[in-house]
C-alpha positions as a Python dict, from the first residue, in 0.01 Angstrom:
ca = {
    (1, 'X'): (0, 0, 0),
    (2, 'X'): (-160, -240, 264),
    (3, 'X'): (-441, -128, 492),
    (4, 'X'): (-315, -154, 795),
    (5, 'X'): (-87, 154, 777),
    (6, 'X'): (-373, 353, 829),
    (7, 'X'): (-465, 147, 1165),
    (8, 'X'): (-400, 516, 1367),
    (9, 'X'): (-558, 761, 1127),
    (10, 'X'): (-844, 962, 1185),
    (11, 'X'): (-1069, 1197, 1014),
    (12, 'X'): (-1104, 1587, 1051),
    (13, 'X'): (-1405, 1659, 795),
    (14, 'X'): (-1422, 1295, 724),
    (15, 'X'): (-1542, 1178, 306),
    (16, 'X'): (-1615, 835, 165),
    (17, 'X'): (-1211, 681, 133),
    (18, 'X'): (-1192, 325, -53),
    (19, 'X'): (-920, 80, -115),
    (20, 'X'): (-857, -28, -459),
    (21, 'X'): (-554, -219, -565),
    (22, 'X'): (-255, -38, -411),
    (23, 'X'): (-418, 318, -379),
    (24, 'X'): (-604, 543, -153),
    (25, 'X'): (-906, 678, -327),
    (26, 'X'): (-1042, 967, -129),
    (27, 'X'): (-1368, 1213, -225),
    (28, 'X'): (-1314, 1530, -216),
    (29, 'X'): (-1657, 1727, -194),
    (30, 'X'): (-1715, 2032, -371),
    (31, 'X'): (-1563, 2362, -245),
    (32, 'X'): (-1343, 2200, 7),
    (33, 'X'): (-1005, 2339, 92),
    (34, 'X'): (-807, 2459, 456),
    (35, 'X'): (-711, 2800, 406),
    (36, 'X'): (-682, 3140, 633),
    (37, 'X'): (-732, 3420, 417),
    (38, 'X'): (-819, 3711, 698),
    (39, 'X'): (-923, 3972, 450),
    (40, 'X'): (-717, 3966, 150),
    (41, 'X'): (-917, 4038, -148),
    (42, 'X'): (-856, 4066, -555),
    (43, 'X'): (-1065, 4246, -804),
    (44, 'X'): (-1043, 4053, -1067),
    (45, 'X'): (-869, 3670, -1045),
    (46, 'X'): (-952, 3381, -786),
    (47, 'X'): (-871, 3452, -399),
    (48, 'X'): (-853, 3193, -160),
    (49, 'X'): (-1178, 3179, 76),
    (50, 'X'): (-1099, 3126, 443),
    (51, 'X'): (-1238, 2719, 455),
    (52, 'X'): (-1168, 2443, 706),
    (53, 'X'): (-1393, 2224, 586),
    (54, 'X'): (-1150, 1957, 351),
    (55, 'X'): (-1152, 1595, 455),
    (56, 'X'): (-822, 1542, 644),
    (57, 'X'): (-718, 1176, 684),
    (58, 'X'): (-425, 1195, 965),
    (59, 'X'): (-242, 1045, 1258),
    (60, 'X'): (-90, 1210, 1543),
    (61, 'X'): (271, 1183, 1507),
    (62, 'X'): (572, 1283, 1816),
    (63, 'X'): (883, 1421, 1698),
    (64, 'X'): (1101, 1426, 1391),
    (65, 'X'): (978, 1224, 1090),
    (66, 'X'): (925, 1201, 749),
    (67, 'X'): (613, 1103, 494),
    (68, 'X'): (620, 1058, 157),
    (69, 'X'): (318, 959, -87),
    (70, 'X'): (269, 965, -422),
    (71, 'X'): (-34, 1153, -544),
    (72, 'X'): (-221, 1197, -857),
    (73, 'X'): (-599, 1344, -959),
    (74, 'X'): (-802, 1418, -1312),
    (75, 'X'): (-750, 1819, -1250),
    (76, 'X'): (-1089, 1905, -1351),
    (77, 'X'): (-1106, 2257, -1138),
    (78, 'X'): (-954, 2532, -1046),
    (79, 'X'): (-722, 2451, -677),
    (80, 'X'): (-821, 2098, -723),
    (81, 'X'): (-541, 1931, -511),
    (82, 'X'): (-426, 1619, -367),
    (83, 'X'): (-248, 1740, -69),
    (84, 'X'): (-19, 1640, 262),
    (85, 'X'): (-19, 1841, 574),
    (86, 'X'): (79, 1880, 905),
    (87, 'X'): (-141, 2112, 1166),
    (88, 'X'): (-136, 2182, 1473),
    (89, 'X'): (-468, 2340, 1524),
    (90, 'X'): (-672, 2541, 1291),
    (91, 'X'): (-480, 2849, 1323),
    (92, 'X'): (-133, 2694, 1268),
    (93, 'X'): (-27, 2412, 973),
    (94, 'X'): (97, 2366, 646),
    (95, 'X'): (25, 2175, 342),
    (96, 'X'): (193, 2086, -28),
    (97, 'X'): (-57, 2024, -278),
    (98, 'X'): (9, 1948, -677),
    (99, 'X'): (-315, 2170, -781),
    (100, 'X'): (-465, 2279, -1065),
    (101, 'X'): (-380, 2635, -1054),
    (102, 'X'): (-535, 2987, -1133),
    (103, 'X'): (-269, 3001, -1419),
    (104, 'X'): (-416, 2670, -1587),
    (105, 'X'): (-62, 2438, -1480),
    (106, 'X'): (-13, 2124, -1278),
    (107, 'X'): (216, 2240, -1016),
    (108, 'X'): (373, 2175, -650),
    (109, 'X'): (217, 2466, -407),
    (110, 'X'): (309, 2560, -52),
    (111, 'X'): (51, 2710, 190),
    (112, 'X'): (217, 2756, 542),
    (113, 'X'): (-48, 2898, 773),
    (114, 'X'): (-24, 3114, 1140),
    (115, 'X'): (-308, 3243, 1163),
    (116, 'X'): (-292, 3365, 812),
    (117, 'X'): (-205, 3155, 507),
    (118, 'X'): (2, 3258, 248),
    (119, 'X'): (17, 3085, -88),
    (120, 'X'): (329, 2986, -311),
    (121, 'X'): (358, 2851, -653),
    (122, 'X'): (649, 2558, -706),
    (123, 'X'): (723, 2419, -1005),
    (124, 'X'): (482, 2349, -1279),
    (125, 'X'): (448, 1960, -1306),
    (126, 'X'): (409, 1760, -1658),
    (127, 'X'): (128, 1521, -1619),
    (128, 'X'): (-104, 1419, -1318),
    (129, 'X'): (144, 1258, -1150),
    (130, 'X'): (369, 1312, -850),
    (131, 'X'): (542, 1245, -521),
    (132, 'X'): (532, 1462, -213),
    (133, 'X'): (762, 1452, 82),
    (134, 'X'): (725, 1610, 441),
    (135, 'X'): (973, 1641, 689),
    (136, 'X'): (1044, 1803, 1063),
    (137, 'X'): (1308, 1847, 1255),
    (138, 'X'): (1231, 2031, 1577),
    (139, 'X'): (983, 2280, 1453),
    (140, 'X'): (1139, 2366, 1164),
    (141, 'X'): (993, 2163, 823),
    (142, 'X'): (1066, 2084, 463),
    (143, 'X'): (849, 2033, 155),
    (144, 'X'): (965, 1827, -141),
    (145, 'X'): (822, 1656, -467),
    (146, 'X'): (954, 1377, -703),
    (147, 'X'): (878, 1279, -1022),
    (148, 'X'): (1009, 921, -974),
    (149, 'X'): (975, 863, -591),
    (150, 'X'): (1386, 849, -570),
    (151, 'X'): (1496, 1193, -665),
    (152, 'X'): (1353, 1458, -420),
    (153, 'X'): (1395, 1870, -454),
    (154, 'X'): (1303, 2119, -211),
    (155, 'X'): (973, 2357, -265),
    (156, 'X'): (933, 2471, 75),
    (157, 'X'): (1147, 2557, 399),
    (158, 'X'): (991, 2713, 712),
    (159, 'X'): (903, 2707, 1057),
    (160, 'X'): (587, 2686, 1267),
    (161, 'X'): (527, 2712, 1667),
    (162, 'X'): (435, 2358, 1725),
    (163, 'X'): (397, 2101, 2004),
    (164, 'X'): (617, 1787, 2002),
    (165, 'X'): (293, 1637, 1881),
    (166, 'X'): (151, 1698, 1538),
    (167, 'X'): (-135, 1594, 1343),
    (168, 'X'): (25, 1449, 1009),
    (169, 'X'): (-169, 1325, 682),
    (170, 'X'): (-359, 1351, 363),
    (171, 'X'): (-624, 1616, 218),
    (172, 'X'): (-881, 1590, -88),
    (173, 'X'): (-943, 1953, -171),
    (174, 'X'): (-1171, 2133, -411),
    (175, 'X'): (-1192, 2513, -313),
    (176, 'X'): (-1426, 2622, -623),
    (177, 'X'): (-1537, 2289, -823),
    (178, 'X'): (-1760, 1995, -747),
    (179, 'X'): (-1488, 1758, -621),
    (180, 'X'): (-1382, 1437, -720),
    (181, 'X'): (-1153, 1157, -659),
    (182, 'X'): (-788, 1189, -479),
    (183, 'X'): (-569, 918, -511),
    (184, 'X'): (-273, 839, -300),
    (185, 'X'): (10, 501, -303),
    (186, 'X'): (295, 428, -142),
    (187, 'X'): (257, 629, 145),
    (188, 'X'): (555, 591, 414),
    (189, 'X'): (581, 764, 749),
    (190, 'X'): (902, 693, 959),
    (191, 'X'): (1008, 831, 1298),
    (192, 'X'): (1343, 945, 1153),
    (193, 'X'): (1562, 1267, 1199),
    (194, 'X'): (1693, 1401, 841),
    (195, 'X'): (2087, 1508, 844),
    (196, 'X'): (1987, 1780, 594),
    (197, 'X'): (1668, 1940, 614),
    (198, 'X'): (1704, 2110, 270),
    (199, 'X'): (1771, 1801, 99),
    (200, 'X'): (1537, 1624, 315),
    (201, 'X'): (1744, 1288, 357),
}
C-alpha cells in the first residue's frame, strides 16, 4: 500500500500512524471509540459510553464510491476494533468494525448513528483477520466483509441524511482497554457507482 494514497487524509482525534512494509499501523489510545448512546443503560453487561474521541484518519470524498481495506488487530479488549466509517458530522455516521465483542468472538459489527447509535452484531469471524467494504449510492450505503478480499457479503444496509460530501476513512478504537495497534493494507477508494448496492459491486 504506497504512501501517497493518503496524500488527502486528515485527522479527527489524530494518534501516532506509521508505515511499515505494506500496512497502516495506527494507535489506538485507551478508551477510544465514536458512539451516541443518549441514555441507554444495562444493569449488568457492557453499554456503550457516548465517546467521540477515536483517532479518525479520513478524506473528504463527493458522491458515490467505494473503499475497501483489509484490517486486522491482537484483540486484547473488550470493543477493541479496527474500523471504517463515513460521517457527516458528529451527530450523523456510520462505521463497520471487526471487534472484540462483549460475547468474547471476533466479529463484523454495524453502528449506524443519527443522533443516536445503535449497535449490531454480524457474523462471528475465525481469526484476526479481515476485509471491510463501504459503499454509497446517493445517501443510501452498504457494509460488507471478506475473508479473502474477492468474495464480499452484505452486513449492513441503510440510509443516512447526508451532504454530497462525506468524510470517509479509518478508526483505531478501544472503548474500555488500554489500546493498541490497528493495522490496515490494501486500502482502495474509487469514485464508482455500484449496480447493486446489496451485493456491493
Amino acid at each position: 500500500m504506497k504512501q501517497s494514497i493518503f496524500d488527502d487524509f486528515e485527522w479527527i482525534n489524530k494518534s501516532n500512524a506509521n508505515f511499515v512494509a505494506d500496512k497502516l499501523i495506527i494507535e489506538a489510545p485507551a478508551e477510544t471509540d465514536f458512539f451516541c448512546n443518549n441514555g441507554a443503560i444495562s444493569e449488568t453487561g457492557i453499554t456503550p459510553e457516548s465517546l467521540c474521541n477515536a483517532p479518525f484518519y479520513y478524506k473528504e470524498v463527493t458522491g458515490d464510491f467505494v473503499m475497501r481495506v483489509q484490517v486486522s488487530h491482537d484483540f486484547k479488549d473488550i470493543y477493541d476494533s479496527a474500523t471504517i466509517m463515513v460521517m457527516q458530522d458528529f451527530q450523523v455516521w456510520a462505521k463497520a468494525c471487526f471487534e472484540k465483542t462483549d460475547f468474547d468472538t471476533h466479529a463484523v459489527v454495524s453502528v449506524v448513528t443519527n443522533h443516536t447509535s445503535d449497535d449490531a452484531n454480524g457474523c462471528n469471524i475465525n481469526g484476526n483477520t479481515v476485509w471491510l467494504q463501504v459503499a454509497r449510492v446517493d445517501n443510501a450505503f452498504s457494509f460488507h466483509y471478506s475473508l479473502d478480499g474477492i468474495k464480499f457479503d452484505m452486513m449492513r444496509f441503510f440510509s443516512l441524511p447526508v451532504d454530497k460530501t462525506l468524510k470517509v476513512g479509518l478508526v483505531a478504537q478501544a472503548p474500555t482497554g488500554q489500546g493498541g495497534e490497528r493495522i490496515f493494507q490494501n486500502l482502495s477508494l474509487i469514485n464508482k457507482t455500484v449496480k447493486n448496492i446489496r451485493s456491493g459491486e
